[in-house]
Biopython code that builds the backbone (N, CA, C, O; Angstrom):
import numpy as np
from Bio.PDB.StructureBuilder import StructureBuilder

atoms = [
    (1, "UNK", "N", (-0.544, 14.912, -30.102)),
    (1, "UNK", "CA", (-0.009, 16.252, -29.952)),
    (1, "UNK", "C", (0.203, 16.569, -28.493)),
    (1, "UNK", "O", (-0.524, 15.924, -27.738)),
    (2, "UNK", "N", (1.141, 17.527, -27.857)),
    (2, "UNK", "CA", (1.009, 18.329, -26.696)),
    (2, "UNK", "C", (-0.074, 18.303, -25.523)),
    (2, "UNK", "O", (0.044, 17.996, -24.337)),
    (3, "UNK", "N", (-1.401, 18.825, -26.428)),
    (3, "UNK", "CA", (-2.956, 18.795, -25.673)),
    (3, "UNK", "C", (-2.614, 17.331, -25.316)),
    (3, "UNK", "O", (-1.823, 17.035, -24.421)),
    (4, "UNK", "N", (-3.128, 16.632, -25.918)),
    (4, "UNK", "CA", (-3.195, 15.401, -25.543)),
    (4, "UNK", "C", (-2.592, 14.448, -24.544)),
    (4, "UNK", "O", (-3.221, 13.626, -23.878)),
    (5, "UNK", "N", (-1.186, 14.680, -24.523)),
    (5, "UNK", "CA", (-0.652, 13.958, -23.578)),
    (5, "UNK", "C", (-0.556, 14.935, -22.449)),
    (5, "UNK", "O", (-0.331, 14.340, -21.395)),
    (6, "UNK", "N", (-0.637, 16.067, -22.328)),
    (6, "UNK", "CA", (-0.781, 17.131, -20.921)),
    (6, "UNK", "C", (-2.102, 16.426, -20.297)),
    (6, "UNK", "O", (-1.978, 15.903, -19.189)),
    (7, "UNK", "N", (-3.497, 16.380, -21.020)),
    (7, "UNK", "CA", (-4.106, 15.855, -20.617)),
    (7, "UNK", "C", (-4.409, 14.605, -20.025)),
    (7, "UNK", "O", (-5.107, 14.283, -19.063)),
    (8, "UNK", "N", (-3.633, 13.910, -20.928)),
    (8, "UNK", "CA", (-3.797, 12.141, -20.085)),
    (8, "UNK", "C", (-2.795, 11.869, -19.171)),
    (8, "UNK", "O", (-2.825, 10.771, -18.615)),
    (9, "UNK", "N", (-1.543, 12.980, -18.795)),
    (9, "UNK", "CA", (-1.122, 13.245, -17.660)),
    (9, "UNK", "C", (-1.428, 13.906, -16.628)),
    (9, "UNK", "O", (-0.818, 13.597, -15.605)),
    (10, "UNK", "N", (-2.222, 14.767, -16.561)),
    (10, "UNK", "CA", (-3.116, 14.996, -15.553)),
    (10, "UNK", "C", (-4.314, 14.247, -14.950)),
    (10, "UNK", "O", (-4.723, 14.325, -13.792)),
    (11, "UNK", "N", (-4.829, 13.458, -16.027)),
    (11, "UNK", "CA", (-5.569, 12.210, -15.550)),
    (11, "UNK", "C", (-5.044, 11.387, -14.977)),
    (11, "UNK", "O", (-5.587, 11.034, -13.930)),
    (12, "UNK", "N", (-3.862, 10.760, -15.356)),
    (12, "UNK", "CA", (-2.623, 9.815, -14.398)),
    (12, "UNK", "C", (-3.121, 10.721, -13.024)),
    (12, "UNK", "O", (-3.828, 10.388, -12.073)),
    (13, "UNK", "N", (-2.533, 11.830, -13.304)),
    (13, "UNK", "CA", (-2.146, 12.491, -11.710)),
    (13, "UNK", "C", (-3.515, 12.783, -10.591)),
    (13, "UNK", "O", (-3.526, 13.335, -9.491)),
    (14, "UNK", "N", (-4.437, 12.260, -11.266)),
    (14, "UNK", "CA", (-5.604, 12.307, -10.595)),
    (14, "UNK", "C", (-5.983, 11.161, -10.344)),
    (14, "UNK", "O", (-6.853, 10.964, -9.497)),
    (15, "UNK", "N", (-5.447, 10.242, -10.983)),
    (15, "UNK", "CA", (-6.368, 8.544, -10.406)),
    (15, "UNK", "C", (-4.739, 8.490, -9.214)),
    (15, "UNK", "O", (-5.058, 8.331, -8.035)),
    (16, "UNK", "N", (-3.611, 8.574, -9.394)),
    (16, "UNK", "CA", (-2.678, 8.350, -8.545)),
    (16, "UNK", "C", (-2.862, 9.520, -7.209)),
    (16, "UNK", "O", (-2.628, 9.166, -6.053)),
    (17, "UNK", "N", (-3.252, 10.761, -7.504)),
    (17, "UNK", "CA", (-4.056, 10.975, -6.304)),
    (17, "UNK", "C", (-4.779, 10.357, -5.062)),
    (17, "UNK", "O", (-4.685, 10.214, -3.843)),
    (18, "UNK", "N", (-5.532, 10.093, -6.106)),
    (18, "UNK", "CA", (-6.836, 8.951, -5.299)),
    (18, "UNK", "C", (-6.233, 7.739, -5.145)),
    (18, "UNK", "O", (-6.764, 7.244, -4.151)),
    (19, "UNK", "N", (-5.486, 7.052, -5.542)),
    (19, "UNK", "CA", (-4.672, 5.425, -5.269)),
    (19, "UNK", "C", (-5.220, 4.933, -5.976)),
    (19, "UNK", "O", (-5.530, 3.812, -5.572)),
    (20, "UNK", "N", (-5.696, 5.225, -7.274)),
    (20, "UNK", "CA", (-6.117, 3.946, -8.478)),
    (20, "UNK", "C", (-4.471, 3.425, -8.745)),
    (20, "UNK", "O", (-3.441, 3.980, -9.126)),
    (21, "UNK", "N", (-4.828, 2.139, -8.347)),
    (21, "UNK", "CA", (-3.446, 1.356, -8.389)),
    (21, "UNK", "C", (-2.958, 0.929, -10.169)),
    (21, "UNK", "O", (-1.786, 0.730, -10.489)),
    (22, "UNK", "N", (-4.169, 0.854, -11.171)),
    (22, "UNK", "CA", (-3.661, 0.496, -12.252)),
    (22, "UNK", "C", (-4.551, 1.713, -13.529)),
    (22, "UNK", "O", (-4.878, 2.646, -12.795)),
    (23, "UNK", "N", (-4.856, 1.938, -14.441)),
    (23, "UNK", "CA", (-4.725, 2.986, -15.242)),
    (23, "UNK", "C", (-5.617, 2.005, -16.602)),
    (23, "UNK", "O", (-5.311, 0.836, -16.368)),
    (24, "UNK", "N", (-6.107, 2.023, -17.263)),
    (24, "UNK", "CA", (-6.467, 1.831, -18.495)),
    (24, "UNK", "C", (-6.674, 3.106, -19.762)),
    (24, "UNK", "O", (-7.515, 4.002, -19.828)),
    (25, "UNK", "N", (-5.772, 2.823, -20.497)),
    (25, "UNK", "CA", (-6.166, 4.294, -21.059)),
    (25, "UNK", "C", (-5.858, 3.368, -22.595)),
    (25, "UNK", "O", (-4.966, 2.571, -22.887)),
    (26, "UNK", "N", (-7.373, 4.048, -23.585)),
    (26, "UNK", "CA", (-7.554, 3.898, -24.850)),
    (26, "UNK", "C", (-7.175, 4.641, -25.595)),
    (26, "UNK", "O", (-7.545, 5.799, -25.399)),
    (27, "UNK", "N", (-6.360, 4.405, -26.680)),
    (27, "UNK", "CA", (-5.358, 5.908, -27.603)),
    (27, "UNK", "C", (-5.493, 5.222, -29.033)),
    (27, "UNK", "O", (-5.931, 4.091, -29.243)),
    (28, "UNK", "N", (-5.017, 6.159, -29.997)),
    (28, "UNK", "CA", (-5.279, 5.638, -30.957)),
    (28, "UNK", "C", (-4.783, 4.254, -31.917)),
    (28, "UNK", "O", (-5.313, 3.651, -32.850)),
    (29, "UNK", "N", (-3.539, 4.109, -31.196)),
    (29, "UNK", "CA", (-3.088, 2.834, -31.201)),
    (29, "UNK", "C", (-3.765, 1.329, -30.652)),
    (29, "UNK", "O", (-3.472, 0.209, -31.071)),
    (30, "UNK", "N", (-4.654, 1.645, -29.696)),
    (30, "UNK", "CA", (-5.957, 0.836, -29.518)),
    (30, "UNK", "C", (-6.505, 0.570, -30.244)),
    (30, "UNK", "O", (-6.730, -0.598, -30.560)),
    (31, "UNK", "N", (-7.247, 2.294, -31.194)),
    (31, "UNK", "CA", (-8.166, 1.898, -31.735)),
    (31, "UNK", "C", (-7.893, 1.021, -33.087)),
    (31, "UNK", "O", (-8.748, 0.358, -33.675)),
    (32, "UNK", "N", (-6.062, 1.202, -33.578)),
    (32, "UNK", "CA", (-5.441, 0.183, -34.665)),
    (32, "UNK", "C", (-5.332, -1.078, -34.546)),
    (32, "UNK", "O", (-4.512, -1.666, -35.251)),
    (33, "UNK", "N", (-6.370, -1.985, -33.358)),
    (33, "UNK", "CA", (-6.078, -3.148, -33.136)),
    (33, "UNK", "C", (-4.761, -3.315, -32.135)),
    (33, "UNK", "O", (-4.507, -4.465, -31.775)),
    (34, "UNK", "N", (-4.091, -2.469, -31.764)),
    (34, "UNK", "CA", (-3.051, -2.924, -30.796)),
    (34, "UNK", "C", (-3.124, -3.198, -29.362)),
    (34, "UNK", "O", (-2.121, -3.575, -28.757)),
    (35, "UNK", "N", (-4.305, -3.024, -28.753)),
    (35, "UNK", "CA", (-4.626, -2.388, -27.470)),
    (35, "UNK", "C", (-4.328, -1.713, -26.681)),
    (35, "UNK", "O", (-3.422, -0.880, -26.655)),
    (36, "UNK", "N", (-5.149, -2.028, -25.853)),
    (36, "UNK", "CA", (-4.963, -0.519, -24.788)),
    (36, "UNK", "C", (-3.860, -0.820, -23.461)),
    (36, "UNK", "O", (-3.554, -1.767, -22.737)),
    (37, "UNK", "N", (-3.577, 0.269, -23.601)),
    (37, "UNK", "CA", (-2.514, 0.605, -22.409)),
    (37, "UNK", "C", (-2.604, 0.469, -20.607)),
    (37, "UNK", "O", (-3.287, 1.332, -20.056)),
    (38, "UNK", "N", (-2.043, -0.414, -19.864)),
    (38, "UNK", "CA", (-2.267, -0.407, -18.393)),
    (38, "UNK", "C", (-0.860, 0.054, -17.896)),
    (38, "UNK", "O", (0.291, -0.270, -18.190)),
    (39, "UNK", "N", (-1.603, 1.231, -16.740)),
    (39, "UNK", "CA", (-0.139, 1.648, -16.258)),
    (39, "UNK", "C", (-0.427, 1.427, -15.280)),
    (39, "UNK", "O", (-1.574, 1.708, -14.934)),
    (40, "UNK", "N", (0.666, 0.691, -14.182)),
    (40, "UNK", "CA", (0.628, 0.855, -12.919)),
    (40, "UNK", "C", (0.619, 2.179, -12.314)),
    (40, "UNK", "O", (0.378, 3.047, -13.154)),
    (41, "UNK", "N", (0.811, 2.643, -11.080)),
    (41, "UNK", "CA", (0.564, 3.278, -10.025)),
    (41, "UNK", "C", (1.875, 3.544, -10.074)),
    (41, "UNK", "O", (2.424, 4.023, -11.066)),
    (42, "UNK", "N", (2.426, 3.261, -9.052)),
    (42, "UNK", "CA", (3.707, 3.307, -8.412)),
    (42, "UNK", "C", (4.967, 3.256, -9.075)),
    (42, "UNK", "O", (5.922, 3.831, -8.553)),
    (43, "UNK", "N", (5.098, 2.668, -10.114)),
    (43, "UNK", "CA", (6.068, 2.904, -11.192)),
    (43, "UNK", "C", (6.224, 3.501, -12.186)),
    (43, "UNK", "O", (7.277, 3.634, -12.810)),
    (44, "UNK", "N", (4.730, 4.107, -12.539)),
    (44, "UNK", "CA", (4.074, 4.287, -13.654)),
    (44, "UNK", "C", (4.862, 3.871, -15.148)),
    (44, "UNK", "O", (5.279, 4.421, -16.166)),
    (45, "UNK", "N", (4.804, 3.132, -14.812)),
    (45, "UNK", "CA", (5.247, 1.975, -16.025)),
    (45, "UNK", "C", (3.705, 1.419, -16.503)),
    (45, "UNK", "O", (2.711, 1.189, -15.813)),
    (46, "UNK", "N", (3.943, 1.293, -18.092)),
    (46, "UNK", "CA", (2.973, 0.868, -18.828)),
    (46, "UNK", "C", (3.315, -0.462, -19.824)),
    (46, "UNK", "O", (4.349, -0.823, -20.387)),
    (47, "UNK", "N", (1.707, -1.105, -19.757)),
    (47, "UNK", "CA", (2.489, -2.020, -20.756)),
    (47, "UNK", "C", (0.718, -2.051, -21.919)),
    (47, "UNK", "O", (-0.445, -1.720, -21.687)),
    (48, "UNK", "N", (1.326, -2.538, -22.934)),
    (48, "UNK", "CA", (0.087, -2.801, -24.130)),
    (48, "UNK", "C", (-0.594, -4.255, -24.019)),
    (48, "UNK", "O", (0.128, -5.230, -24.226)),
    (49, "UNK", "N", (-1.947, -4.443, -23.704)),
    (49, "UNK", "CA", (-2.262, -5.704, -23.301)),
    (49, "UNK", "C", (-3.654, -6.008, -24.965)),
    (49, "UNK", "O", (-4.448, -5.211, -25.465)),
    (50, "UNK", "N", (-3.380, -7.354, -25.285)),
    (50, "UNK", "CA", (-4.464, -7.365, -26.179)),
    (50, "UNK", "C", (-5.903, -7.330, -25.770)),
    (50, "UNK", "O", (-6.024, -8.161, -24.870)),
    (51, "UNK", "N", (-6.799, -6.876, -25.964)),
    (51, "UNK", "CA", (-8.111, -6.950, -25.500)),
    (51, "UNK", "C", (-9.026, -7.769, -25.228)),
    (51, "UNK", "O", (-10.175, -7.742, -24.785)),
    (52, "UNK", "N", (-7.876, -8.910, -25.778)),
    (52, "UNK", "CA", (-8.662, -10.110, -25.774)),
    (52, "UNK", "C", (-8.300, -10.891, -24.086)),
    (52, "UNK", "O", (-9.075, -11.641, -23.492)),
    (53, "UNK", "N", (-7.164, -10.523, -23.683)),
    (53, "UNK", "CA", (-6.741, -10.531, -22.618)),
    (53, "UNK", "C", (-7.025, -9.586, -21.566)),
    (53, "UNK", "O", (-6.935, -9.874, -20.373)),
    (54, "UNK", "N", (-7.461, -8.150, -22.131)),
    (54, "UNK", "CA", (-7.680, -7.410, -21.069)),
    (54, "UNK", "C", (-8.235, -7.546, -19.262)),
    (54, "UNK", "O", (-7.683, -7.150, -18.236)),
    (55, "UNK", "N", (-9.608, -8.320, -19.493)),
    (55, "UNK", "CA", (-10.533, -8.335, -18.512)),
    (55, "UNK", "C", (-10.063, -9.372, -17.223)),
    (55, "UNK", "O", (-10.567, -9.322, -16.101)),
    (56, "UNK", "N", (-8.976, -10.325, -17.647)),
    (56, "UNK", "CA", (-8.274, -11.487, -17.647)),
    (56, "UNK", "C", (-6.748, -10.545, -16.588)),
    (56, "UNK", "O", (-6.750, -10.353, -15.372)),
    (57, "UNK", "N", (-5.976, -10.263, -17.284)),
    (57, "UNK", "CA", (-4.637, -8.885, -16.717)),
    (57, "UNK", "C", (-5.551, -8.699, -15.434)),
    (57, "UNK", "O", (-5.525, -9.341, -14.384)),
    (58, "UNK", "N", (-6.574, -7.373, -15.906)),
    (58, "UNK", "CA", (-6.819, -6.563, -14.745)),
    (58, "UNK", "C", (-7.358, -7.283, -13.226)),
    (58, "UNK", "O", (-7.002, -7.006, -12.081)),
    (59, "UNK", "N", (-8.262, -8.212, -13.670)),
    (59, "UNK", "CA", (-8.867, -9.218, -12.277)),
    (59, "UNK", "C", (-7.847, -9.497, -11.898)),
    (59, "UNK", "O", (-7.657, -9.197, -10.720)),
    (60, "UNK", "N", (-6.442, -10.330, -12.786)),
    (60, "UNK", "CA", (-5.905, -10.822, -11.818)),
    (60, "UNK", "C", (-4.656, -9.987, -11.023)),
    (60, "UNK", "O", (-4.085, -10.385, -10.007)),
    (61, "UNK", "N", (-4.376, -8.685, -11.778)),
    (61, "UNK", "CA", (-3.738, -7.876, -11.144)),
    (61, "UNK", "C", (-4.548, -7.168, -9.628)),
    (61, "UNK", "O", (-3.936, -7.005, -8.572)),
    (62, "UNK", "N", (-5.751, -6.885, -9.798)),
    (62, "UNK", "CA", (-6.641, -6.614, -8.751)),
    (62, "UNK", "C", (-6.310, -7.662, -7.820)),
    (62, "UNK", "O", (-5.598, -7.366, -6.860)),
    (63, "UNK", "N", (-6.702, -8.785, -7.954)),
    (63, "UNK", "CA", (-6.918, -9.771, -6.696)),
    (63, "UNK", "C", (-5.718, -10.193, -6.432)),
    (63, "UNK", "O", (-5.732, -11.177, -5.692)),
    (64, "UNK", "N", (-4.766, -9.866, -6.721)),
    (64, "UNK", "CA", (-3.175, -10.377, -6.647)),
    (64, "UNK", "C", (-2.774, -11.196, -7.119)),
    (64, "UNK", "O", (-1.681, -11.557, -6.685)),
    (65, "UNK", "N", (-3.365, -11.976, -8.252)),
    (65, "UNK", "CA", (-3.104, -13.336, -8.895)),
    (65, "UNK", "C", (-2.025, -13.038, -9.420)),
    (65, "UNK", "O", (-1.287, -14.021, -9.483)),
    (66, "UNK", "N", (-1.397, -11.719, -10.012)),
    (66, "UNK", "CA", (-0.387, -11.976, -10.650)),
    (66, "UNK", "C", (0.028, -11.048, -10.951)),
    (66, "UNK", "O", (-0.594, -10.366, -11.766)),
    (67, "UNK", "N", (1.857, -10.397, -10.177)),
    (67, "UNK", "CA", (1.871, -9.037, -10.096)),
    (67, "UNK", "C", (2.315, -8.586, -11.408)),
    (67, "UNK", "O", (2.232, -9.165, -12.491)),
    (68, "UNK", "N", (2.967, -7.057, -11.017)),
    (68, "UNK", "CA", (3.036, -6.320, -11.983)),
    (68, "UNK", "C", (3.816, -6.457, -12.856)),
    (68, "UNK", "O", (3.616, -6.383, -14.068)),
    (69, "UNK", "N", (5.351, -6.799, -11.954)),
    (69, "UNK", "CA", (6.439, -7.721, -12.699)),
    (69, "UNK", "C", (6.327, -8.819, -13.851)),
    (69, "UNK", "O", (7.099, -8.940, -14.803)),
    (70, "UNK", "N", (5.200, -9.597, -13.565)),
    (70, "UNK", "CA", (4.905, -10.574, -13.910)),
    (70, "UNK", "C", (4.140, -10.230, -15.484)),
    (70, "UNK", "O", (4.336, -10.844, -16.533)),
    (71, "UNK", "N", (3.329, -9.189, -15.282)),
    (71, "UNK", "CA", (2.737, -8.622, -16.422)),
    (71, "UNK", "C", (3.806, -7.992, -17.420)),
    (71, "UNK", "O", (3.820, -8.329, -18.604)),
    (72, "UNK", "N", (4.902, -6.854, -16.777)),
    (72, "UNK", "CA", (5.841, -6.464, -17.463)),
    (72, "UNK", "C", (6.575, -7.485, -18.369)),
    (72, "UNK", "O", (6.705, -7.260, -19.573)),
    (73, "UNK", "N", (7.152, -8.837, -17.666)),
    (73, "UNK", "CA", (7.559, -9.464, -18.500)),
    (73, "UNK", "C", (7.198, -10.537, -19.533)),
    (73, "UNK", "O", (7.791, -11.377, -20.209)),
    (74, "UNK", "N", (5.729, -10.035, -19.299)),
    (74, "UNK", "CA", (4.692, -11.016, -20.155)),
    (74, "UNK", "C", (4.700, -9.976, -21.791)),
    (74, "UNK", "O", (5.028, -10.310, -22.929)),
    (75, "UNK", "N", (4.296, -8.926, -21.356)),
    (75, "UNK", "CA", (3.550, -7.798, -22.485)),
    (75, "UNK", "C", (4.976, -6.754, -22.912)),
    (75, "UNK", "O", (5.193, -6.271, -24.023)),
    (76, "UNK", "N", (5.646, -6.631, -21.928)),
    (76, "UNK", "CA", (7.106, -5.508, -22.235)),
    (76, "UNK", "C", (6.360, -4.279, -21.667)),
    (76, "UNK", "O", (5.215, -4.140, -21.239)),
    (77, "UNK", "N", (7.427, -3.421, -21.814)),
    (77, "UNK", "CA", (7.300, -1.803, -21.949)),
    (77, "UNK", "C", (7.098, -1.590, -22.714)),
    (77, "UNK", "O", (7.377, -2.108, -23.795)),
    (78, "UNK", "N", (6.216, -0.268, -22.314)),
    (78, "UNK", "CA", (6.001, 0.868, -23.603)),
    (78, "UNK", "C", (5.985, 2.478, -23.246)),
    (78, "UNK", "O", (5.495, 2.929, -22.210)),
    (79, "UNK", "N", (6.572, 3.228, -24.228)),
    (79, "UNK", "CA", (6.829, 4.415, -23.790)),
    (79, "UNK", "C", (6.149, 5.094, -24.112)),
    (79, "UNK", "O", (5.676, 5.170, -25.245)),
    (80, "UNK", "N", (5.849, 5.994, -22.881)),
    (80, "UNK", "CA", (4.671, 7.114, -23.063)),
    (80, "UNK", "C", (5.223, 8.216, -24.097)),
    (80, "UNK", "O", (6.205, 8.952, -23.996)),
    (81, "UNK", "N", (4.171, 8.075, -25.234)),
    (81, "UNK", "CA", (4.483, 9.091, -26.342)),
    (81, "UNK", "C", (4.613, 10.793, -26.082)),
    (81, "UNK", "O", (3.632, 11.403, -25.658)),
    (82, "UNK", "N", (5.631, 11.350, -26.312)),
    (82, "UNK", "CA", (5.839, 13.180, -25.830)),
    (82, "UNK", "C", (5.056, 13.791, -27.227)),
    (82, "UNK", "O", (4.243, 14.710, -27.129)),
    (83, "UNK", "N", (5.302, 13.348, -28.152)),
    (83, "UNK", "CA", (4.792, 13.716, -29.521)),
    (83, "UNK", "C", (3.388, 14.343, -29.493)),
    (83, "UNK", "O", (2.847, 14.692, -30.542)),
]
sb = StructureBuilder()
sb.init_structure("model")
sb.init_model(0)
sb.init_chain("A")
sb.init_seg("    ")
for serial, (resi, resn, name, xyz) in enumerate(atoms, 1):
    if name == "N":
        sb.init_residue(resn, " ", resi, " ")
    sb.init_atom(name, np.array(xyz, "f"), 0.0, 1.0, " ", f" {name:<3s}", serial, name[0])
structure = sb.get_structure()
């Protein structure tokens, strides 16, 4: 609903405040087995990563092993729900 995404856009706008360069956010599509969502920073582009991969993405996006591009065209886009 509305609430919901006002809220997890103001959370965006508070880790991009501070320079959290990447985003993890759990929604209910997570909790359907799809996983959870990483948005970059700077593009705020998101993509759906399996969880089984999660811990794996984020280190190596942290340490630069492997940019963002690289993730985009691994996992795709996904669009932030207005609904």
């Amino acid at each position: 609903n509305d609430v919901s995404f006002v809220a997890i856009g103001r959370r965006y706008a508070r880790m991009d405040e501070i320079g959290v360069p990447f985003a993890l956010t759990v929604d209910l599509d997570t909790l359907e087995g799809k996983g959870p969502t990483v948005r970059e920073r700077d593009s705020t582009e998101q993509v759906r990563v399996p969880e089984s991969e999660l811990v794996m993405v984020l280190t190596n996006l942290c340490n630069g092993l492997q940019t963002w591009e690289q993730m985009v065209s691994k996992y795709g886009l996904i669009q932030a729900s207005t609904e």
